[in-house]
VOPATI-337302 format. One record per atom (N, C-alpha, C): x, z, y; atom name. Coordinates in steps of 0.02 Angstrom, whole numbers. Example, Ala and Ser with C-alpha at 12.3 -4.5 7.8 and 13.67 -1.06 7.14 Angstrom:
% VOPATI-337302
- px pz py atomo
- 660 390 -284 N
- 615 390 -225 CA
- 660 390 -165 C
- 642 354 -112 N
- 684 357 -53 CA
- 645 394 2 C
***
This chain:
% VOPATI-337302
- px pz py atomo
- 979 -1306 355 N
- 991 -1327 286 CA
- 949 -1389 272 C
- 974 -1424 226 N
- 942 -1494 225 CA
- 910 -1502 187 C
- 834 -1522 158 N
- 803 -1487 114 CA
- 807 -1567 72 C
- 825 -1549 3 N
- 845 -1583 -47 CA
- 795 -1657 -68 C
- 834 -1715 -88 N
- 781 -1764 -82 CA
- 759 -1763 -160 C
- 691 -1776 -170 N
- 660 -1765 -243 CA
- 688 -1859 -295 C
- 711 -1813 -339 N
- 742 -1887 -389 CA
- 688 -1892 -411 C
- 688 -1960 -457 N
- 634 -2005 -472 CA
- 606 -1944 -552 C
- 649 -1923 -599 N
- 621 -1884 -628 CA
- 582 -1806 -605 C
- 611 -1793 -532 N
- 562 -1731 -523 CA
- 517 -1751 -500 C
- 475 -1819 -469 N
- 394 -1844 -452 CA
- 354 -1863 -501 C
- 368 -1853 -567 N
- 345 -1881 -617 CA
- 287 -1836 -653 C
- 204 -1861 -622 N
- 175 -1817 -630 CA
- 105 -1838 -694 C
- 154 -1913 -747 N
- 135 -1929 -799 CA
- 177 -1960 -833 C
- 186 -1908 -898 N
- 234 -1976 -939 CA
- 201 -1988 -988 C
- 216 -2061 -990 N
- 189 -2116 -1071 CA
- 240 -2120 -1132 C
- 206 -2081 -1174 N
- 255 -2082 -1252 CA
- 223 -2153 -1288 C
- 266 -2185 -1299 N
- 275 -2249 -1360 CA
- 277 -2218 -1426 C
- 253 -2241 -1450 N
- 223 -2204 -1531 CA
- 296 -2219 -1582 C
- 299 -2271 -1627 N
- 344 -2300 -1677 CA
- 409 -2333 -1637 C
- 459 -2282 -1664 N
- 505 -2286 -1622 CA
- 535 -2249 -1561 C
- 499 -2219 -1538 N
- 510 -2159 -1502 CA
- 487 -2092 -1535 C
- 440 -2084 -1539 N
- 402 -2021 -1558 CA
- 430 -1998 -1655 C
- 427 -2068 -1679 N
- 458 -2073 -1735 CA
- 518 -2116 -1742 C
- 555 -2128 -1811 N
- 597 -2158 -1816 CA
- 608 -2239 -1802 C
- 541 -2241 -1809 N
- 537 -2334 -1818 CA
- 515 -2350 -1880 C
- 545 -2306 -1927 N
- 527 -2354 -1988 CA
- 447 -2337 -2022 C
- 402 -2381 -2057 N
- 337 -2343 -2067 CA
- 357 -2342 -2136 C
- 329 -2275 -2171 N
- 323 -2267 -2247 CA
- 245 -2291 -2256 C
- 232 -2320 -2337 N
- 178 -2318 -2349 CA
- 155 -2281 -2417 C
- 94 -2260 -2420 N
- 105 -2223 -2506 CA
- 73 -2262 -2522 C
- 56 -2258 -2587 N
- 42 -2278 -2659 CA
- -14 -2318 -2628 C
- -74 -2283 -2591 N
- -148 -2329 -2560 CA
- -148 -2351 -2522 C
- -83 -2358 -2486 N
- -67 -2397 -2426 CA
- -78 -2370 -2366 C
- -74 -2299 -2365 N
- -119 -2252 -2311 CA
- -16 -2245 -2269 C
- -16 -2260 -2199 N
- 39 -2232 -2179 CA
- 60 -2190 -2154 C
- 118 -2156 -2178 N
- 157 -2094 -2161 CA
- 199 -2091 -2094 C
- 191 -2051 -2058 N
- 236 -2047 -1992 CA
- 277 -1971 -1999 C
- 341 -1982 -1977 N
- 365 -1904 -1967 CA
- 387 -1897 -1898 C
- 357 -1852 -1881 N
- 371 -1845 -1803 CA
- 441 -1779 -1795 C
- 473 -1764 -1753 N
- 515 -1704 -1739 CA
- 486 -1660 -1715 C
- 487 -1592 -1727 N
- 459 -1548 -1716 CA
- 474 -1531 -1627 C
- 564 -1529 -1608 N
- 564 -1531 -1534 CA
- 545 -1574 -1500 C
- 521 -1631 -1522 N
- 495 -1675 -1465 CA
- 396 -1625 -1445 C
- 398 -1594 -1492 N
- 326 -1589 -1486 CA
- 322 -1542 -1423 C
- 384 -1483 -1435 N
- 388 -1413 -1399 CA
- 394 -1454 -1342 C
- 451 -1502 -1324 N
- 452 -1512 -1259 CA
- 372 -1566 -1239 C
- 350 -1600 -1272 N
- 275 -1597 -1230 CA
- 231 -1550 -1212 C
- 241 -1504 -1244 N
- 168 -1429 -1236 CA
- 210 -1398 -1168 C
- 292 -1396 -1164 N
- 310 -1369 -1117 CA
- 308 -1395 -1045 C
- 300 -1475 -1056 N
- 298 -1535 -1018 CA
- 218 -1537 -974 C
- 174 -1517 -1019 N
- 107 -1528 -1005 CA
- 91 -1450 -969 C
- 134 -1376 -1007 N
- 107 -1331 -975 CA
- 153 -1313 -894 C
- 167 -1366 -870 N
- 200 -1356 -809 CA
- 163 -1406 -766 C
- 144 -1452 -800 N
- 73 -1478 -762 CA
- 73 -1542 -742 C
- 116 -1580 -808 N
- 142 -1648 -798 CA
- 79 -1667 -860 C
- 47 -1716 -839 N
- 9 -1745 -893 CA
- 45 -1776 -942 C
- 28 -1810 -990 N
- 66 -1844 -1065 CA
- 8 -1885 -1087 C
- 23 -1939 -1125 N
- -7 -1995 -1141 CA
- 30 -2026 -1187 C
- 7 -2026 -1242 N
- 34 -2095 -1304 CA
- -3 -2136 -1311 C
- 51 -2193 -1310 N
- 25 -2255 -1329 CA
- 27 -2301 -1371 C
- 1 -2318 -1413 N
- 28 -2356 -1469 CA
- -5 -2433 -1502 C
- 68 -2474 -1518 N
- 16 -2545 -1524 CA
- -32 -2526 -1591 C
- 13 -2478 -1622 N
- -49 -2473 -1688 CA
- -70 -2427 -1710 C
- -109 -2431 -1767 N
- -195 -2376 -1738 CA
- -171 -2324 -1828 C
- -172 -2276 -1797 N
- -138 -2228 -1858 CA
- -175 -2145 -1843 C
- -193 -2138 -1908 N
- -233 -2040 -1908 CA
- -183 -2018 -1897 C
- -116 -2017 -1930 N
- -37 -1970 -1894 CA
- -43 -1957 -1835 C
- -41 -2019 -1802 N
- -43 -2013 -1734 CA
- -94 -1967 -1717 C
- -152 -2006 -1713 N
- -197 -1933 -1701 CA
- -188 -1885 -1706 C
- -185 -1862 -1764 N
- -168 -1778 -1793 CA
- -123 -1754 -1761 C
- -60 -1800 -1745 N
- -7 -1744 -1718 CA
- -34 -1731 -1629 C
- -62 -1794 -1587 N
- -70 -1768 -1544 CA
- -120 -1724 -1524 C
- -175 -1706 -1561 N
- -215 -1681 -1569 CA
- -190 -1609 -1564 C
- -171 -1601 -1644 N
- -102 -1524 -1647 CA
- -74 -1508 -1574 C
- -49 -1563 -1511 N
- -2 -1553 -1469 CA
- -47 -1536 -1413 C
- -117 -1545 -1411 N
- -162 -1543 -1378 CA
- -135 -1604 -1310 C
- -105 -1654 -1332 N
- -100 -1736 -1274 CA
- -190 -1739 -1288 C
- -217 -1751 -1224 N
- -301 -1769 -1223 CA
- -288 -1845 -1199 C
- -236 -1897 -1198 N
- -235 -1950 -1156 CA
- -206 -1990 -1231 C
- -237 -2041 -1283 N
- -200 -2066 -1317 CA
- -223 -2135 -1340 C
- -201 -2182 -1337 N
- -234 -2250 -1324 CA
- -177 -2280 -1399 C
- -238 -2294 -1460 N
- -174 -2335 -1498 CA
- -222 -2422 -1526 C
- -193 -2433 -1538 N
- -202 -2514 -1561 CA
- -208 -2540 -1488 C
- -170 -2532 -1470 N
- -162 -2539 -1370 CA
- -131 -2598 -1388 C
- -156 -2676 -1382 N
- -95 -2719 -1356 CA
- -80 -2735 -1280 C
- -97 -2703 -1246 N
- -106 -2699 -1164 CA
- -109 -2649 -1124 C
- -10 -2622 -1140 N
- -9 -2540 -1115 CA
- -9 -2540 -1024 C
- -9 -2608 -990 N
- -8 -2594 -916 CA
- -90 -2600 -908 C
- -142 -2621 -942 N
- -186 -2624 -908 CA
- -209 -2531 -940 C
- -196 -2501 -998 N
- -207 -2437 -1019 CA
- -175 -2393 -960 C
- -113 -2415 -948 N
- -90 -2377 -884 CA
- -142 -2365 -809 C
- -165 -2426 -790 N
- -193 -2443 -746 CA
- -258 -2396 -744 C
- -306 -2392 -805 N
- -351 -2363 -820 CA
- -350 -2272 -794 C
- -289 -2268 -843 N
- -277 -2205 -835 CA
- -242 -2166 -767 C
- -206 -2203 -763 N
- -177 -2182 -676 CA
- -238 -2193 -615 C
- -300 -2227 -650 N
- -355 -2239 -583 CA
- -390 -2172 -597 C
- -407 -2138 -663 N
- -439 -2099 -674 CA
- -416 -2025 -652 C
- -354 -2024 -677 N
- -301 -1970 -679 CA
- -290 -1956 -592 C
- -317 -2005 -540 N
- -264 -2020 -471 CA
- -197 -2008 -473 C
- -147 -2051 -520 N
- -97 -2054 -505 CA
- -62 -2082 -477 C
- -9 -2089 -431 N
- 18 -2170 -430 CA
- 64 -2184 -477 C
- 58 -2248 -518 N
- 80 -2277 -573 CA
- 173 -2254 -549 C
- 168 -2285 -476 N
- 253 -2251 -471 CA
- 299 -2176 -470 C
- 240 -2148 -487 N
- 247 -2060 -512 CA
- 243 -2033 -584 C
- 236 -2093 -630 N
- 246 -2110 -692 CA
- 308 -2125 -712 C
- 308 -2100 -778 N
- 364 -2123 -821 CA
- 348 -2138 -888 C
- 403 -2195 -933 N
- 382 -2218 -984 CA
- 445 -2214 -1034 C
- 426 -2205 -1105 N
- 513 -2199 -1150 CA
- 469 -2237 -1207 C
- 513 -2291 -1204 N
- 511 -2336 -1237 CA
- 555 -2370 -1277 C
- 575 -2420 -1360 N
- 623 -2434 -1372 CA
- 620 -2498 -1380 C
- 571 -2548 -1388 N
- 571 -2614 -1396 CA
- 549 -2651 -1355 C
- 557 -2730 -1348 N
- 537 -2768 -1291 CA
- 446 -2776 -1277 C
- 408 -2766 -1317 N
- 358 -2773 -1308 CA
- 320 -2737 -1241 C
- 361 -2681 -1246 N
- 357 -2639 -1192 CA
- 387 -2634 -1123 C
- 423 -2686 -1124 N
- 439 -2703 -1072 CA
- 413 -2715 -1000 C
- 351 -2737 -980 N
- 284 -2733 -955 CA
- 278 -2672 -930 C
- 268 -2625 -980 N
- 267 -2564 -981 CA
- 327 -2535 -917 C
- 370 -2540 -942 N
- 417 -2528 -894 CA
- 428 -2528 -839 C
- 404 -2596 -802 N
- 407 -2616 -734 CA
- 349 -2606 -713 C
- 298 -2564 -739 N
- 240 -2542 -705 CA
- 245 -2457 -690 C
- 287 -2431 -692 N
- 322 -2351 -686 CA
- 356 -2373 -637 C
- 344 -2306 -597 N
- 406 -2278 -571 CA
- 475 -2252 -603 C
- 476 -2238 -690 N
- 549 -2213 -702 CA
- 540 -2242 -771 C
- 592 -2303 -793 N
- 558 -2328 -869 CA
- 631 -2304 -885 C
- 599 -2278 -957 N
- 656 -2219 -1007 CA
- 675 -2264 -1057 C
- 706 -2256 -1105 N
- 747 -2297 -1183 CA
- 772 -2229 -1200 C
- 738 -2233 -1279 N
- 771 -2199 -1324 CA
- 860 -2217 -1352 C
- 916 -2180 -1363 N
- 973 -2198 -1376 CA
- 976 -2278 -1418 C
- 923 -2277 -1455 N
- 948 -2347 -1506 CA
- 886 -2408 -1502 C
- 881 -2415 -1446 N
- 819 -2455 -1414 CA
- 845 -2524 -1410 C
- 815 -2560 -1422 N
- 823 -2643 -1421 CA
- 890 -2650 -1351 C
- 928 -2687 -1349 N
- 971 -2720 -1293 CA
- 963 -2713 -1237 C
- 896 -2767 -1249 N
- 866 -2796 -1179 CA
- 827 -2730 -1146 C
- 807 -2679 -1188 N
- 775 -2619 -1161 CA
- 814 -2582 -1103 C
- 880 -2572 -1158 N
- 910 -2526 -1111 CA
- 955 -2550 -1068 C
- 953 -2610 -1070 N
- 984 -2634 -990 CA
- 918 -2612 -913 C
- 844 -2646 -966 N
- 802 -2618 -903 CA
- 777 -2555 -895 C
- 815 -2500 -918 N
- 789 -2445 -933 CA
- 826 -2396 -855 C
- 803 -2347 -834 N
- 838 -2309 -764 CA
- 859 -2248 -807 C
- 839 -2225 -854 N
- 859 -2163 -883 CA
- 857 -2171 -957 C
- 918 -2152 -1003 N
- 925 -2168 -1066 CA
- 951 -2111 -1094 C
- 922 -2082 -1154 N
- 916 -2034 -1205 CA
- 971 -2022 -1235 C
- 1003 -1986 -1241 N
- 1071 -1980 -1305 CA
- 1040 -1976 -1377 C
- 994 -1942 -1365 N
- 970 -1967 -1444 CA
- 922 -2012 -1468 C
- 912 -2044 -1536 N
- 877 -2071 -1545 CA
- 826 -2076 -1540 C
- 764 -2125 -1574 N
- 678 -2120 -1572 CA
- 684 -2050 -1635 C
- 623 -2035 -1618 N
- 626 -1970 -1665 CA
- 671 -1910 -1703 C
- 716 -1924 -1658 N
- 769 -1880 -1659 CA
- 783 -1826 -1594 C
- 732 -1841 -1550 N
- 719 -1777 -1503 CA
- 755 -1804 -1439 C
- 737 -1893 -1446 N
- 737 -1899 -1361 CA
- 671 -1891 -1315 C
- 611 -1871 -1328 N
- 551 -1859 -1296 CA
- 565 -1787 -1276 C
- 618 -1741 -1311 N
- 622 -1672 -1316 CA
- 678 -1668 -1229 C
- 720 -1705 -1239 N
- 789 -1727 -1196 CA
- 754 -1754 -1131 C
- 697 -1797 -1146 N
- 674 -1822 -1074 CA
- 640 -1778 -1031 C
- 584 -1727 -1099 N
- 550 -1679 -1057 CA
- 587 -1621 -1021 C
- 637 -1623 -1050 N
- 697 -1548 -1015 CA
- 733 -1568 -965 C
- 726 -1634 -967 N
- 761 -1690 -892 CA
- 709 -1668 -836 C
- 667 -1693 -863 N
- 610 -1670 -776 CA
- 609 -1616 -771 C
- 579 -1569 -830 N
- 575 -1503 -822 CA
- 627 -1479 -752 C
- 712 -1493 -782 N
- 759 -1474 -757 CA
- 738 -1498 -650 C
- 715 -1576 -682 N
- 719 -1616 -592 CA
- 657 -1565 -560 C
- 611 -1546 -593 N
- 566 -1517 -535 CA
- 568 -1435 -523 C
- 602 -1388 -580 N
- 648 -1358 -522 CA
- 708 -1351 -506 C
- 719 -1422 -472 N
- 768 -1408 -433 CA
- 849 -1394 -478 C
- 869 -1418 -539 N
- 929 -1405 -574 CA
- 935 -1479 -599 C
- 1009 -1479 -618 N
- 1041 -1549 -628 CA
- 1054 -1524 -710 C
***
């Protein structure tokens, strides 16, 4: 019997969440003091805790610097979270030296060009369903659903599925 070759989502033994826009909708609310509001989806969260308790690390990253963010990953128990990051390959770099990963056993879900960089420093770069153009042309795996609409939930049940062994 021929023993099965491992796809690029079942070696994936770190994925990088993009904050605004993936994790959330994109759009930022502000209140009254200018303090900003994020709403995250509740299944994207389950599939990280389920993501992390199978023994895939998780990491958000974000260009901008927000307590939401915190709080929710905090709540999710992600210990890897880098925000006002304008330099997510050298954050990558850091973390994959620390972590011993190889960056090509990584994956990244991302929706705008900034992150692009980002992308070609993974082994598997993701796009949320409604991600900039130019994203999801360079993207290897793309979400049916939107940013914050439970494509982080869709990606984590993708590997889940690739590492044991189900399509």
């Amino acid at each position: 019997m021929k023993a099965r070759k491992a796809t690029p989502l079942a070696r994936i033994e770190l994925l990088i969440l993009d904050v605004d826009g993936v994790l959330t909708d994109g759009r930022l609310y502000f209140a009254a003091r200018g303090e900003a509001l994020k709403v995250f989806h509740v299944r994207d969260g389950h599939g990280i805790k389920l993501l992390m308790a199978a023994g895939v690390a998780v990491a958000a990253f974000s260009g901008r610097r927000s307590s939401a963010v915190a709080a929710r990953m905090r709540e999710l128990g992600v210990p890897h979270v880098v925000q006002a990051c304008s330099d997510k390959v050298a954050a990558l770099i850091r973390l994959t030296r620390r972590l011993n990963i190889d960056p090509l056993h990584c994956a990244c879900i991302v929706d705008d060009t900034p992150d692009l960089p980002l992308m070609s420093a993974v082994g598997l770069s993701c796009a949320v369903a409604d991600a900039h153009p130019v994203v999801l042309s360079a993207a290897h795996w793309i979400a049916k659903a939107n940013g914050g609409q439970g494509a982080v939930r869709e990606l984590c049940d993708a590997v889940l599925r690739a590492r044991a062994g189900l399509r």
